[in-house]
ChimeraX commands (.cxc) that place a marker at each C-alpha (Angstrom):
marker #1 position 0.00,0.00,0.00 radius 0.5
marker #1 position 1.51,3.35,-0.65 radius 0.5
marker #1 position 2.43,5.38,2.03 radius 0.5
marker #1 position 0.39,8.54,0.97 radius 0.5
marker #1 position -2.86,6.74,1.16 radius 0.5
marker #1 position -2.30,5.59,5.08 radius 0.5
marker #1 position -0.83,9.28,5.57 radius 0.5
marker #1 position -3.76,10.80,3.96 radius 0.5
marker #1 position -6.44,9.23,5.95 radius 0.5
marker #1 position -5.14,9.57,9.03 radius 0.5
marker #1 position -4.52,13.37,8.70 radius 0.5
marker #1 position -7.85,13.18,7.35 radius 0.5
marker #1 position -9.45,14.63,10.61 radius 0.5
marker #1 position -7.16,17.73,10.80 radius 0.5
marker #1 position -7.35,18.40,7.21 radius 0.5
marker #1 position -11.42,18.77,7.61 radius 0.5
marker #1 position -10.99,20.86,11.21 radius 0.5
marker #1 position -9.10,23.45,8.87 radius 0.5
marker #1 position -11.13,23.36,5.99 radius 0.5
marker #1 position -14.57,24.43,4.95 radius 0.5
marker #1 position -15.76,21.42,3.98 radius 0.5
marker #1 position -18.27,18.75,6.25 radius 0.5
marker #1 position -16.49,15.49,5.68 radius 0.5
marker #1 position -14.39,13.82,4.06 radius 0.5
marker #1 position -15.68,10.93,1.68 radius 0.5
marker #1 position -13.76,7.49,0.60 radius 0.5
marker #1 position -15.39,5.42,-1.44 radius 0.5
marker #1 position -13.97,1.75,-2.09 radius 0.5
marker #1 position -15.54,-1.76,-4.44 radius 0.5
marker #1 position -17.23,-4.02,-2.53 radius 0.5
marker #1 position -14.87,-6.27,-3.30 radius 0.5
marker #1 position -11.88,-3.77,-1.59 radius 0.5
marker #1 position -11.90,-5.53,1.77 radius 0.5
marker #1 position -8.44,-4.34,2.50 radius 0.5
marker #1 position -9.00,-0.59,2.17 radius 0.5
marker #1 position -11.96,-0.99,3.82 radius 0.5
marker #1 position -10.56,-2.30,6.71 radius 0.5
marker #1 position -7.68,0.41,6.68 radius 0.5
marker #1 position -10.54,3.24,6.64 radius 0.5
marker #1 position -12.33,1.65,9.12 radius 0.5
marker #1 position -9.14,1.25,11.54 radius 0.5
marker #1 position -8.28,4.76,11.30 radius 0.5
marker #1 position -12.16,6.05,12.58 radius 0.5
marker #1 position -14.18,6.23,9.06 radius 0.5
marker #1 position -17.35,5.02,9.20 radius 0.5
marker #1 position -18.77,2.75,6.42 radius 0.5
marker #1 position -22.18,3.62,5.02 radius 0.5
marker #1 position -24.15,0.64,5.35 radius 0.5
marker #1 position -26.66,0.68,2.36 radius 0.5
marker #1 position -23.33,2.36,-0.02 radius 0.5
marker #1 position -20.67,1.89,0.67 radius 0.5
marker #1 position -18.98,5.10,1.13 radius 0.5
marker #1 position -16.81,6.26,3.92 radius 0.5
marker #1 position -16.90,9.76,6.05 radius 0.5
marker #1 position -15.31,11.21,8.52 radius 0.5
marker link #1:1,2 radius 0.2
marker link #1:2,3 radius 0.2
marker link #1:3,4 radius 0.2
marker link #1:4,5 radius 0.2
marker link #1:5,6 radius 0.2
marker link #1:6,7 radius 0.2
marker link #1:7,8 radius 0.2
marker link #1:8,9 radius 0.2
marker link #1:9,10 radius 0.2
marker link #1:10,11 radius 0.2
marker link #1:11,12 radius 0.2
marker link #1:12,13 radius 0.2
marker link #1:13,14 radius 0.2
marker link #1:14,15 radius 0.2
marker link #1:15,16 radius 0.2
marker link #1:16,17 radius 0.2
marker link #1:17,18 radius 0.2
marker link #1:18,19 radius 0.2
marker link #1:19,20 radius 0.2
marker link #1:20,21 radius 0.2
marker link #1:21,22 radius 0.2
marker link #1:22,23 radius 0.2
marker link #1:23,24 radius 0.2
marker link #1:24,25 radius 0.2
marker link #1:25,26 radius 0.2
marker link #1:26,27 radius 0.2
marker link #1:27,28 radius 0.2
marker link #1:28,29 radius 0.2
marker link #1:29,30 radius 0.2
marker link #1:30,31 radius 0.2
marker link #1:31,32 radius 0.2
marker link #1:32,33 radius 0.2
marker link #1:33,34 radius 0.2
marker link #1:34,35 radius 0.2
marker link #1:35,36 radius 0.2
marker link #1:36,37 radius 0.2
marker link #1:37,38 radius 0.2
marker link #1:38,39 radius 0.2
marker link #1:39,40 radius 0.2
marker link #1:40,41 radius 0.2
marker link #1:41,42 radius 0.2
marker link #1:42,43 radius 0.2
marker link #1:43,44 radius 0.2
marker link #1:44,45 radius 0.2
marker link #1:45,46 radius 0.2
marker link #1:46,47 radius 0.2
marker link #1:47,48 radius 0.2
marker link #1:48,49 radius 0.2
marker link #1:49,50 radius 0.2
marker link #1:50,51 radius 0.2
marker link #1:51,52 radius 0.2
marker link #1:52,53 radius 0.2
marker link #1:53,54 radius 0.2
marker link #1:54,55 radius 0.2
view
């Protein structure tokens, strides 16, 4: 896995404190089991009926 990706989600939080935006959105295949578990680890929570991730 590349390092950006793991550094990227978890500076995910502070990035969204000092920005304008709501959340932040990942969205993975169903099939994507490992990224899902690496968003999940780090605090995202999965959207049960799509899939997508926010935090």
């Amino acid at each position: 896995m590349p390092v950006s990706v793991r550094v990227f989600c978890e500076q995910g939080p502070m990035f969204r404190s000092q920005s304008p935006f709501c959340w932040i959105m990942l969205q993975t295949h169903i099939s994507n089991t490992k990224a899902q578990g690496l968003y999940e680890s780090l605090g995202y929570q999965r959207d049960e009926e799509c899939y997508y991730y926010y935090l």
